[in-house]
ZAMARGU-4260 file (C-alpha; in steps of 0.2 Angstrom, whole numbers, plus 5000, padded with zeros to 4 digits):
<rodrens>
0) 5117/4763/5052 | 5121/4744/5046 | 5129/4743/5030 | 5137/4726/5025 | 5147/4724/5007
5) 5141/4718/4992 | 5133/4702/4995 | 5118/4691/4989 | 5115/4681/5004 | 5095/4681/5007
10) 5089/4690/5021 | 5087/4682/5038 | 5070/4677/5046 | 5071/4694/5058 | 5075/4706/5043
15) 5062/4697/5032 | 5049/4701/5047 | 5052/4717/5047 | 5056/4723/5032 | 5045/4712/5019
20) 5059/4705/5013 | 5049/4688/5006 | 5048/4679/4990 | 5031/4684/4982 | 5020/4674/4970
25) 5018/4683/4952 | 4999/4687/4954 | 4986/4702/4946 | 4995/4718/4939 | 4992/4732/4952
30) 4982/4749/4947 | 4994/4762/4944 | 4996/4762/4926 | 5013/4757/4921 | 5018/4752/4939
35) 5011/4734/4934 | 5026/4729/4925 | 5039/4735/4938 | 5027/4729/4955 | 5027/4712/4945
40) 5048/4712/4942 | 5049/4720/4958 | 5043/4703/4964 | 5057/4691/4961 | 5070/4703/4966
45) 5075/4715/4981 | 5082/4733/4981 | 5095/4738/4994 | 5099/4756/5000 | 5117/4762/4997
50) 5128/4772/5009 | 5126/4784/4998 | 5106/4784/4999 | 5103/4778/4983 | 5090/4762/4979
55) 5099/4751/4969 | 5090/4732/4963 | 5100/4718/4966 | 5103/4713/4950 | 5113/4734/4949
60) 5124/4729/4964 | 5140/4736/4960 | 5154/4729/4969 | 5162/4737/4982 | 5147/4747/4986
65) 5143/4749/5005 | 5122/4743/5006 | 5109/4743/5019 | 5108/4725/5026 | 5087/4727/5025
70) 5082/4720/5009 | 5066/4732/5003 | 5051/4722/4992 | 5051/4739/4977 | 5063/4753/4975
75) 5047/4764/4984 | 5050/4754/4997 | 5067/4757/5000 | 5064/4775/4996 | 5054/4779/5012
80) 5068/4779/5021 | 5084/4779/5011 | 5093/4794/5014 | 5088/4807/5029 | 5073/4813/5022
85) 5069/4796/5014 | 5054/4801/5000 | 5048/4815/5011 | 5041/4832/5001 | 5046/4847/5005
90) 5062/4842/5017 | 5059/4843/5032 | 5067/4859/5045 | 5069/4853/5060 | 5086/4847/5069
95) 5073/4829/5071 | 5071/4820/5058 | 5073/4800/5060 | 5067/4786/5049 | 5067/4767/5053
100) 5072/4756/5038 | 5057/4743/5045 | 5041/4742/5040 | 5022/4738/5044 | 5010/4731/5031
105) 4994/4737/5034 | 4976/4741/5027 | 4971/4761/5024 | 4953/4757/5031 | 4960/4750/5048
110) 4968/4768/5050 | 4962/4775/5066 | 4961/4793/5071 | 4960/4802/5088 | 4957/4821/5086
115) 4963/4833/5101 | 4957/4849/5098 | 4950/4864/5111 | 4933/4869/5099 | 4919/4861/5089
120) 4926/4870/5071 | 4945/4866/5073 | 4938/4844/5079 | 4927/4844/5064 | 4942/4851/5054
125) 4952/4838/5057 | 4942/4824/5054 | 4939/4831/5036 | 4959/4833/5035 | 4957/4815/5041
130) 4945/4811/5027 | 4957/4818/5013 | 4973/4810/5020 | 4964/4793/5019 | 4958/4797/5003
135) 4976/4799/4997 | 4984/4785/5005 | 4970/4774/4994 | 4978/4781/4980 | 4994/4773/4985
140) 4990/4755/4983 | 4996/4749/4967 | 4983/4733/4970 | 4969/4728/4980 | 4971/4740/4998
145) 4961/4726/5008 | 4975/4718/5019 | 4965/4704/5031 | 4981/4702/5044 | 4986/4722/5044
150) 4988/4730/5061 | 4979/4743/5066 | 4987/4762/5064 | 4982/4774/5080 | 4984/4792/5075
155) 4981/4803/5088 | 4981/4822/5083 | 4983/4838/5095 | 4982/4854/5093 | 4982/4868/5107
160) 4974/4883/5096 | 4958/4884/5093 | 4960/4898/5077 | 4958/4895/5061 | 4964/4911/5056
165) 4977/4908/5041 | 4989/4922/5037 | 5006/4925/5037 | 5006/4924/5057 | 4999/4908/5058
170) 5010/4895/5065 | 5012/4879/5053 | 5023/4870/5062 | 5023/4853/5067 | 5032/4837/5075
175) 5027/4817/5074 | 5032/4802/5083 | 5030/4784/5075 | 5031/4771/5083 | 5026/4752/5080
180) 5020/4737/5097 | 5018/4721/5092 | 4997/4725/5093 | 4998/4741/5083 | 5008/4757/5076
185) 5006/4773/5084 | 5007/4791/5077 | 5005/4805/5089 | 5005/4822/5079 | 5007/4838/5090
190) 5004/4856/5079 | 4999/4874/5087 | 4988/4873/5075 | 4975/4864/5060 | 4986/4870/5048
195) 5002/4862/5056 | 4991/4846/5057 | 4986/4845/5041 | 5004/4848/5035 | 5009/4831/5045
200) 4996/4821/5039 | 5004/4825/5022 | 5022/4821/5029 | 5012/4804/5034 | 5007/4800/5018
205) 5024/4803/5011 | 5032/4789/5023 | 5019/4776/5015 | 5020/4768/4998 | 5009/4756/4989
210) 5016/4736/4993 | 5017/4721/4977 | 5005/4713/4987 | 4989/4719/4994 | 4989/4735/5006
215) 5003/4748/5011 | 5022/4751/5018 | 5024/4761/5033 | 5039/4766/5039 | 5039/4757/5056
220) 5047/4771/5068 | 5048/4790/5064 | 5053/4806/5071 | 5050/4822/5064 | 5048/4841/5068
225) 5045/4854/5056 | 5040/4872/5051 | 5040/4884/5035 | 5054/4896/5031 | 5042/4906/5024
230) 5024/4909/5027 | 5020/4912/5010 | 5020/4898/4997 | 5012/4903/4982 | 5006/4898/4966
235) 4999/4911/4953 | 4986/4907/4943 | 4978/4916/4928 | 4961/4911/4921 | 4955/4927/4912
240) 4968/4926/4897 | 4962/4908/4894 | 4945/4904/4907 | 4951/4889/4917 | 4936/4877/4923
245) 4934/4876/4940 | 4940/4857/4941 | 4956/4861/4934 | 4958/4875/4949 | 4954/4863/4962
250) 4966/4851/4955 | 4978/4864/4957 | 4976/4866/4978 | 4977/4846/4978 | 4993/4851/4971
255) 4998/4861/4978 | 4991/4855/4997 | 5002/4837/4992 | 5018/4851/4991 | 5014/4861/5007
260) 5008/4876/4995 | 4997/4889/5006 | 4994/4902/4994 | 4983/4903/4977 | 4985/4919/4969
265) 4969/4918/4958 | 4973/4932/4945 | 4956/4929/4940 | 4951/4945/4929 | 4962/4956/4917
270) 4960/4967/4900 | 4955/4950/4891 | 4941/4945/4901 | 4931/4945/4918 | 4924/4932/4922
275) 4920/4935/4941 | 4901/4938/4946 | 4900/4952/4958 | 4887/4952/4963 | 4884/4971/4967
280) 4887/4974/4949 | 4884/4960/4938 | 4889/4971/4921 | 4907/4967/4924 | 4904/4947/4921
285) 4890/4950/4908 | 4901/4964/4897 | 4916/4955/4903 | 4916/4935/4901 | 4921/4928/4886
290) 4904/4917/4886 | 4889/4911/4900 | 4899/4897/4901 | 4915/4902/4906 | 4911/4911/4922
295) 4914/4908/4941 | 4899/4913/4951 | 4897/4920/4969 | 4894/4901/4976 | 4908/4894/4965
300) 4920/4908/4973 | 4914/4904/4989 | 4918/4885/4988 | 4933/4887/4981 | 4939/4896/4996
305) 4931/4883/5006 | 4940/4868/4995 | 4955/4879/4997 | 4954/4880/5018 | 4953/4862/5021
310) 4970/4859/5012 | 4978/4873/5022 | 4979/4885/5007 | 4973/4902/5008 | 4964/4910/4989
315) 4973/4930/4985 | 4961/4935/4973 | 4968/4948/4961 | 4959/4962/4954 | 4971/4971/4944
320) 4970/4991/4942 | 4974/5004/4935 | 4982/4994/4919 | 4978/4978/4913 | 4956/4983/4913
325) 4945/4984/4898 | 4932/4971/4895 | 4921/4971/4908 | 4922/4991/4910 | 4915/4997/4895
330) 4899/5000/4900 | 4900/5014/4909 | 4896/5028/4896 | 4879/5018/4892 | 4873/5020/4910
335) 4879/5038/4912 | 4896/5034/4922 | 4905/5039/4908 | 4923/5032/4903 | 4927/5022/4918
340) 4940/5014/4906 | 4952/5021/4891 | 4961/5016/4879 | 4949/5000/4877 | 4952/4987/4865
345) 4964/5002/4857 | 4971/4998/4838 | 4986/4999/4834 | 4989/4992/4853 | 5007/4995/4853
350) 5002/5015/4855 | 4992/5012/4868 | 4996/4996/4882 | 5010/4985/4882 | 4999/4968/4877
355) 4983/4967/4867 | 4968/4970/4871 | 4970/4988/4881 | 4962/4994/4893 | 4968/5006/4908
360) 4954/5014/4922 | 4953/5031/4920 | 4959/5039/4937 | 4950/5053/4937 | 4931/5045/4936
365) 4925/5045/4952 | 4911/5035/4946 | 4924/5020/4941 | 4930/5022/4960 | 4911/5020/4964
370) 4912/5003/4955 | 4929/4999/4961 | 4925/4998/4978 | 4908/4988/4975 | 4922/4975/4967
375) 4932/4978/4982 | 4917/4973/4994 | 4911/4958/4984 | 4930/4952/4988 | 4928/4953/5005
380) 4915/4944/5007 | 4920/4930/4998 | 4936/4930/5008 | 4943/4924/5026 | 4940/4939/5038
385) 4959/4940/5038 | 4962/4941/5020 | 4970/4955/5010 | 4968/4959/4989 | 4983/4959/4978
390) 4978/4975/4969 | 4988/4972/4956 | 4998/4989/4949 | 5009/4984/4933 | 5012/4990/4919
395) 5004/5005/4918 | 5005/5012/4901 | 5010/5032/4904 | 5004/5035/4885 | 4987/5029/4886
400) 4982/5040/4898 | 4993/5053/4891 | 4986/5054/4876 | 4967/5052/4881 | 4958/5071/4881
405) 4947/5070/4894 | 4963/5063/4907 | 4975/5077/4899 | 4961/5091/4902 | 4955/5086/4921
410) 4975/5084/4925 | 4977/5103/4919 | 4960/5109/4927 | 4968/5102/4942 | 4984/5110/4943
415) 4994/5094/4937 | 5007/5095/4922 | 5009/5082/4909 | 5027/5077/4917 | 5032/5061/4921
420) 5030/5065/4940 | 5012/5070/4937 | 5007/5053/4929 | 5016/5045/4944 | 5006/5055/4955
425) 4991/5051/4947 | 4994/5032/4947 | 5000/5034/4966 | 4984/5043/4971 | 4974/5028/4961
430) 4982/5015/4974 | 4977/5027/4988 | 4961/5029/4987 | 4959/5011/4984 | 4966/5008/4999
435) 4957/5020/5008 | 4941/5011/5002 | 4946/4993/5008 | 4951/4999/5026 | 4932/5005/5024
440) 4925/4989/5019 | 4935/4980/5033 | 4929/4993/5046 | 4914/4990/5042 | 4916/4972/5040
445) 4925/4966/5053 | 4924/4980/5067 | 4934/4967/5079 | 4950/4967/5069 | 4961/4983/5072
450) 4974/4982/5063 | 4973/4988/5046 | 4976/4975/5031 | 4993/4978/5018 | 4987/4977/5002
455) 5000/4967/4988 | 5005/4977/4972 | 5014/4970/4959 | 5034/4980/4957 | 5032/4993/4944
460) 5038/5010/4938 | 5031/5018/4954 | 5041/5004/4964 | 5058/5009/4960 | 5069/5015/4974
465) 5072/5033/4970 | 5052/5034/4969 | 5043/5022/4982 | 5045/5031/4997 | 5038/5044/4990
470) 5021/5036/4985 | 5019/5021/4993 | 5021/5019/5013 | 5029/5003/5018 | 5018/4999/5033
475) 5003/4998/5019 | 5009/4992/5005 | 5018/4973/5003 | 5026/4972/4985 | 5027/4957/4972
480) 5042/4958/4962 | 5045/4950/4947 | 5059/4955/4942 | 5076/4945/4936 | 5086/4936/4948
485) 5103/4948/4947 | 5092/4964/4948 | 5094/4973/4964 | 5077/4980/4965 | 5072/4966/4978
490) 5089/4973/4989 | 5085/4989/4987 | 5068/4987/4994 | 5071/4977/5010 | 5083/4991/5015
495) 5071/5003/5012 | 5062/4994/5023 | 5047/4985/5012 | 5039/4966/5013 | 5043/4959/4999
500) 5033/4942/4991 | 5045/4936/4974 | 5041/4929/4960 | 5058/4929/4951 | 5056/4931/4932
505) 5070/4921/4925 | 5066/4907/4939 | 5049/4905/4943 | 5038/4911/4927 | 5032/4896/4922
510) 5025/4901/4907 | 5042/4906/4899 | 5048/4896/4887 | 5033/4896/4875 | 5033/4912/4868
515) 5044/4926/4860 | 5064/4924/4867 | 5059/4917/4885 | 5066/4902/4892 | 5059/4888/4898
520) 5066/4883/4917 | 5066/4866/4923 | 5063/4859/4940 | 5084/4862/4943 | 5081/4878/4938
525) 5066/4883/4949 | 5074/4874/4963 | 5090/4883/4963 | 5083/4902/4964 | 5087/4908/4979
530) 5077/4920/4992 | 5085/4937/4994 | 5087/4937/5015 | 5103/4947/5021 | 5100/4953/5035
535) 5079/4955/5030 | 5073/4940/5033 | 5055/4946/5041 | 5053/4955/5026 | 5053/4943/5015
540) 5035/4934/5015 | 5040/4920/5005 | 5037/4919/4982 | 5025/4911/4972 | 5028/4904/4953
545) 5019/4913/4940 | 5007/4903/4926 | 4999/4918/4915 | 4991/4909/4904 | 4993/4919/4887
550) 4999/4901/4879 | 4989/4887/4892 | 4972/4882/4896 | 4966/4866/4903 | 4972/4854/4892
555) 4990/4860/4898 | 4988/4866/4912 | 4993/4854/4925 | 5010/4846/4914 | 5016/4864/4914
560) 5015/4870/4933 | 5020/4852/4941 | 5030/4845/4946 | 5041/4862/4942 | 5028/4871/4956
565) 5034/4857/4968 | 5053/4861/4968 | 5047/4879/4972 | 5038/4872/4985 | 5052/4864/4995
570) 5062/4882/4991 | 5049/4890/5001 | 5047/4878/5013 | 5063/4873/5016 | 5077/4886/5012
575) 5088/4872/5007 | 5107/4875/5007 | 5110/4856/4996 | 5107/4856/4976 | 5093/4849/4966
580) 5106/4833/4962 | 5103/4830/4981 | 5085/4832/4981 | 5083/4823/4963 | 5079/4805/4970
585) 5064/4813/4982 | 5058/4823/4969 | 5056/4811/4956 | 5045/4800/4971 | 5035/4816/4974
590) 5032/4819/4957 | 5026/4798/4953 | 5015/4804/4971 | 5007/4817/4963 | 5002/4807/4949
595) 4994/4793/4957 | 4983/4807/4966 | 4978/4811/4948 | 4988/4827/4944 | 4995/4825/4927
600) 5013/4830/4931 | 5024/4832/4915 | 5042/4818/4914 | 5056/4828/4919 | 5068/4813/4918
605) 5068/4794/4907 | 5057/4780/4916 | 5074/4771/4913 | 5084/4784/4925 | 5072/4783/4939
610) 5072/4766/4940 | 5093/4768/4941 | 5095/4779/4953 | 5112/4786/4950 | 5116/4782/4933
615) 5111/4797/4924 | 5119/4810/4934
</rodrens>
C-alpha cells in the first residue's frame, strides 16, 4: 500500500481518473434523507484513508498521520475499501480477500448478468437473485442513478450444482474476481451452489456506494473467497404473543438476507395465541387467533417460504408442545376429544405455568396426539422437503399436570408414580411419539429421502446432563439452548455427544432489557459472545438471537432486532477472533446499508462519531 504524510497537495490527473477525486459543482440534494447535507459538504472536500483504516476528511487531517495517497469524493467512498474488509458485512473467511482503492462510476441499469447454471430452476434462480441485487444497489444512490458515460458491469455467475436443497449440508461458499478494462468491469462469481451465489451478490452490493453525482462507486478490482463458519444463522421471531403483520416478517428476511442470515425460526403459535391456519384442522386458528385479522393463512405460509428461499434463508416453524399451548386447544371437550389441553388460561397462573395465560397438552389424550400430528402434516407441506420442526419443549410446568385429576389418575392406572422421574417420563414419551409421527408424515411424504429428520427442542429440565441420555437420543434430537454464557450446560452436551443450536440468554435475547431485571445488550455485546467449539466444532450448528415479543410488535419491531441481529450475523458467519472496536467502522456502514434498503435499524452511536471515525473511541 501507498501512504504519503500529511499533505494537502490536490490529487494528480491519474489518481483523479481513478479515484473521482474531482471538484464537483453543489447541485440537487440526493435522496437518502439526511445524506443530502453531508453528499453536498462531501462536495468541496476529500476524505483520505489512514494507515490505520480509518476515513478521515481533509479538513480532520492530523499531523503526522500516515494517509492513502487516493483522495475518495465521501467518507462511503473511502470506506469500500479502507481497511482489509473495506465496508464488507459479515467479514469475509477466506485467506483472499483483496480490494483496490480505485473506482468505476457507473449506472445500476447498465449492470449486465450472465448466469451459469446445469438446470432450468437453479437459471431462473439466479436471475431473480439478479433482480433483488439490482433492486438493492438502486437503493444505493443518494441522487439520480442514471449515469450517461457509465461503463458497462459484466457479471458472469456459475454454479456447478444444480440443488436447491438448503440445510445444514448445503455448501454456501463462494469466491469473486473484479476486475476493470478500459471498455468495461468484470465480475466472475464461482459458488457450488445458488445459495453461495446469492451470498456474493450481497458481498457485491457491499463493495458499491451511492456517488455525490449521479450513479454509483465500484471498487475497481476485487478478490474474494468465502464460506460460513456455521451453517445455521438464525433469527427467532415470535408473532403469537403480539401478531406481527406479514410485512414486517418479510422485512425481517431482507434483513436478515442483507446480513447473510439463513435461518427464521418463526415461533409463530404459543399459549397466547394461534394464529396459524391448518388447514386439516381450522379450530386451532378460529379458537386460537386473537382476531380474523390477525392470522397467516395456508398461501401466506407458503409465500413466505418462498419470499424466504430467494434470499437464501430457510423458515423453522415452531409449534411448541407440551408447555406453552392453550388457546387454540380448548375446543376439544365440545367435539368429544376431551381435555387435549390443562391447566388453560388457569388463575392464579403462578400455581399453574410459569407466564400467563397457561396452557400445557395433556399427554395422555390420545386424541390431542391425533390433532397433533394433523399440525405436524400441515407443516410439512408448507415446508422445503428437507425441512425439520423445532418442537419446542420448554418450560414444562411439572405442577400443572401434577395437579390436574384426570393426568394424576391415568398416570396411576398406568403404573406410573407421582415422582419426579415419572413426570419426566411422561414429558419424554410426549417428544417420542411426536417424533415417531413426523418420521411418518415424511415416509409418507417424501418416500426418496432416507435419512430420518432431527427434530430441535428447546434445553430444559429433561435436557440436563444427568438426565438427557436417558430420554432423548442424540442421533434424533438437536438442542436449542438458551441458557447464560458461563453455564456449562452447552459443554456438557457436546461431550455427550449432542448438536447443539445456541441462543445465549445473557447475549443474544434481544428482548432483555425491557422488562423485569433483564438487561439490555448492545451490538458490542451480541458481537462478543462467543460459540462454545472445543474440540466439538461439528456439533455446533451455529445460534440464533431471540426477539419473544411479550413487550414488541410492529411498531418496534425492526429498531430492536437491527442492527443488533447483524453483529450476530458476522459471529456466525465469521467466527472472528478481532473485537467489535475493529469491526465498529464496518458496522456502522452496514447498519446506514440497512437503512437505505428501508429496514428502520435503531442509532447505536452519534451521527457526529460516524462521520469522525476514531474520535469517540
Amino acid at each position: 500500500m501507498r501512504f504519503s504524510g500529511h499533505n494537502r497537495y490536490p490529487c494528480s490527473s491519474a489518481t483523479a481518473a481513478l479515484a473521482f477525486c474531482v471538484c464537483l459543482a453543489l447541485g440537487a440534494g440526493p435522496t437518502q434523507g439526511d445524506d443530502s447535507a453531508e453528499a453536498i459538504a462531501s462536495s468541496s472536500r476529500k476524505w483520505l484513508c489512514s494507515q490505520t483504516d480509518i476515513c478521515t476528511s481533509e479538513d480532520d487531517m492530523e499531523d503526522g498521520a500516515q494517509y492513502l495517497e487516493e483522495r475518495f469524493e465521501s467518507q462511503r467512498d473511502c470506506r469500500l475499501s479502507c481497511g482489509k474488509y473495506g465496508s464488507i458485512w459479515p467479514m469475509p473467511t477466506g485467506e483472499e480477500c483483496s480490494l483496490s482503492h480505485e473506482r468505476v462510476h457507473f449506472d445500476p441499469w447498465k449492470v449486465r448478468f450472465h448466469v451459469v447454471a446445469p438446470s432450468e430452476v437453479t437459471t431462473q434462480f439466479l436471475r431473480e437473485t439478479n433482480r433483488l441485487f439490482v433492486s438493492n444497489l438502486l437503493k444505493e444512490c443518494t441522487r439520480n442513478c442514471t449515469l450517461a458515460s457509465s461503463k458497462q458491469i459484466l457479471v458472469r455467475a456459475t454454479v456447478s450444482s444444480d440443488s436447491l436443497v438448503l440445510d445444514w449440508r448445503t455448501d454456501e461458499s463462494y469466491s469473486m474476481v473484479l476486475r476493470t478494462t478500459e471498455t468495461a468491469t468484470f465480475v466472475d462469481i464461482q459458488a457450488a451452489t445458488v445459495y453461495g451465489a446469492r451470498h456474493s451478490f450481497e458481498t457485491l452490493s457491499n463493495l458499491v456506494a451511492g456517488s455525490v453525482t449521479n450513479g454509483l462507486l465500484l471498487v475497481s478490482a476485487a478478490r474474494i473467497s468465502d464460506r460460513p463458519a456455521f451453517p445455521h444463522r438464525g433469527v427467532l421471531l415470535d408473532t403469537s404473543r403480539n401478531f406481527i403483520p406479514l410485512r414486517y416478517l418479510r422485512s425481517t428476511l431482507d434483513a436478515m438476507a442483507a446480513s447473510k442470515m439463513n435461518v427464521l425460526h418463526w415461533h409463530v403459535v404459543d399459549t397466547h395465541s394461534f394464529p396459524l391456519e391448518i388447514t386439516r384442522v381450522p379450530e386451532m386458528q378460529r379458537y386460537g387467533a386473537y382476531s380474523a385479522s390477525q392470522t397467516y393463512s395456508r398461501t401466506d405460509s407458503v409465500n413466505l417460504v418462498k419470499y424466504a428461499r430467494l434470499r437464501g434463508i430457510r423458515i423453522l416453524i415452531e409449534i411448541d408442545g407440551p408447555s406453552h399451548a392453550g388457546n387454540g386447544w380448548q375446543w376439544g371437550p365440545a367435539a368429544g376429544l376431551g381435555n387435549m389441553s390443562v391447566c388453560l388460561n388457569q388463575s392464579p397462573w403462578r400455581r399453574f405455568c410459569v407466564q400467563p395465560p397457561c396452557g400445557q397438552l395433556n399427554p395422555l389424550n390420545d386424541h390431542m396426539y391425533a390433532v397433533l400430528k394433523e399440525i405436524l402434516e400441515d407443516v410439512a407441506e408448507v415446508g422445503a422437503p428437507e425441512e425439520t420442526v423445532h418442537m419446542g419443549g420448554d418450560e414444562v410446568f411439572l405442577p400443572c399436570w401434577n395437579n390436574t385429576e384426570e393426568i394424576v389418575t391415568k398416570m396411576r392406572a398406568q403404573g406410573y408414580d407421582l415422582s419426579e422421574q415419572s413426570f419426566l417420563r411422561l414429558w419424554s414419551q410426549f417428544h417420542q411419539r411426536n417424533l415417531n409421527a413426523w418420521d411418518d408424515i415424511n415416509e409418507r411424504m417424501y418416500p426418496s429421502i432416507k435419512e430420518p429428520k432431527p427434530v430441535i427442542l428447546w434445553s430444559s429440565h429433561l435436557t440436563v446432563p444427568k438426565y438427557i441420555e436417558t430420554f432423548l437420543p442424540k442421533e434424533r434430537f438437536i438442542i436449542q439452548t438458551w441458557v447464560d454464557s458461563q453455564d456449562p450446560l452447552n459443554r456438557d452436551l457436546l461431550q455427550r455427544g449432542y448438536r447443539l443450536i445456541v441462543s445465549t440468554k445473557n447475549a443474544w435475547y434481544l428482548d432483555h432489557g425491557f422488562w423485569g431485571s433483564t438487561s439490555y445488550y448492545n451490538w458490542r455485546t451480541v458481537y462478543a459472545s462467543g460459540m462454545p467449539m472445543g474440540n466439538h466444532g461439528n456439533q455446533v450448528l451455529g445460534g440464533e438471537v431471540c426477539m419473544w415479543s411479550e413487550f414488541v410488535d410492529h411498531n418496534s419491531l425492526e429498531s430492536r432486532i437491527w442492527p443488533r441481529a447483524g453483529a450476530a450475523a458476522e459471529r456466525l458467519w465469521s467466527n472472528p477472533k478481532s473485537s467489535a472496536l475493529v469491526a465498529q467502522r464496518r458496522f456502522y456502514r452496514y447498519r446506514e446499508r440497512l437503512l437505505a434498503r428501508g429496514i428502520h435499524a435503531d442509532a447505536v452511536i452519534p451521527r457526529w462519531c460516524v462521520l469522525h471515525e476514531g474520535r469517540c473511541l
